[in-house]
C-alpha positions in Angstrom: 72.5 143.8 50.4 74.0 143.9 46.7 71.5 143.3 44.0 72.5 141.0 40.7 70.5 143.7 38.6 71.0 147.0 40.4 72.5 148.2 37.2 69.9 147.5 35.1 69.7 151.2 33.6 73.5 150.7 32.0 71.7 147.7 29.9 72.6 148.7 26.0 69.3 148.2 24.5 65.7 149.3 25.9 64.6 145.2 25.6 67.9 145.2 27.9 67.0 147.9 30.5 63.5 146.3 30.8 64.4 142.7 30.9 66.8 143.7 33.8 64.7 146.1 35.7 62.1 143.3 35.9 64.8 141.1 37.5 65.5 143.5 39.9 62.2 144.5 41.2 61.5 140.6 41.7 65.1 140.5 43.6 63.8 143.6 45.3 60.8 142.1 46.4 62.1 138.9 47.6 63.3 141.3 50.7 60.2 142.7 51.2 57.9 141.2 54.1 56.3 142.6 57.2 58.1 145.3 59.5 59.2 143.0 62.6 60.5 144.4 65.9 61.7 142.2 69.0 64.4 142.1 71.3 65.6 145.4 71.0 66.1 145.3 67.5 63.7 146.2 64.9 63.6 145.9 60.8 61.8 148.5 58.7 61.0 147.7 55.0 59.2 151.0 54.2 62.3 152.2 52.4 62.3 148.7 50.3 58.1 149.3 49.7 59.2 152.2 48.3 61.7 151.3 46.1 58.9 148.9 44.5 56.9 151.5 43.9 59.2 153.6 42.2 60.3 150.6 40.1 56.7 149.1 39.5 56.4 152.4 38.0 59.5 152.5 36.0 58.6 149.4 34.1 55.4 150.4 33.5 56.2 153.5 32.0 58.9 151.8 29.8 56.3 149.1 28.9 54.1 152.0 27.4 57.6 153.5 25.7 57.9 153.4 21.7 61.8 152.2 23.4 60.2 148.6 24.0 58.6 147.7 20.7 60.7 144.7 19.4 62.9 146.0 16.7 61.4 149.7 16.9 62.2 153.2 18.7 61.4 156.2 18.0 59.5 156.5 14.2 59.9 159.8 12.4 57.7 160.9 9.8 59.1 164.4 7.7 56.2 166.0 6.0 56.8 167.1 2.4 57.1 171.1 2.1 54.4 171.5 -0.9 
């Protein structure tokens, strides 16, 4: 399947990135359901549990970034050479 919001990490901005990513772990998840097997087929969604994992903790470690603070990044401060 193609997802809306694979591309989530080409997203300009960290508010971008985020905002995206979110949508595609809750397009991600709308996949997910129990691993089914009848009639000679079978579907496994370990691969799919995984990728929620990974993602769950993508967004929270950009959550906890200095990237996501609303009109901030990454603060400098020079110390003066006395």
């Amino acid at each position: 399947m193609a997802y809306a919001y694979s591309d989530w990490a080409s997203k300009a901005t960290a508010a971008e990135q985020l905002a995206a990513l979110k949508l595609h772990h809750a397009e991600v998840t709308l996949q997910t359901g129990p691993n089914v097997s009848a009639e000679g087929q079978s579907v496994d969604r370990a691969s799919l549990l995984q990728r929620l994992t990974d993602l769950e903790a993508e967004i929270e470690r950009r959550e906890s970034s200095n990237g996501s603070i609303a009109g901030g990044g990454i603060m400098k401060i020079r110390r003066s050479r006395d």
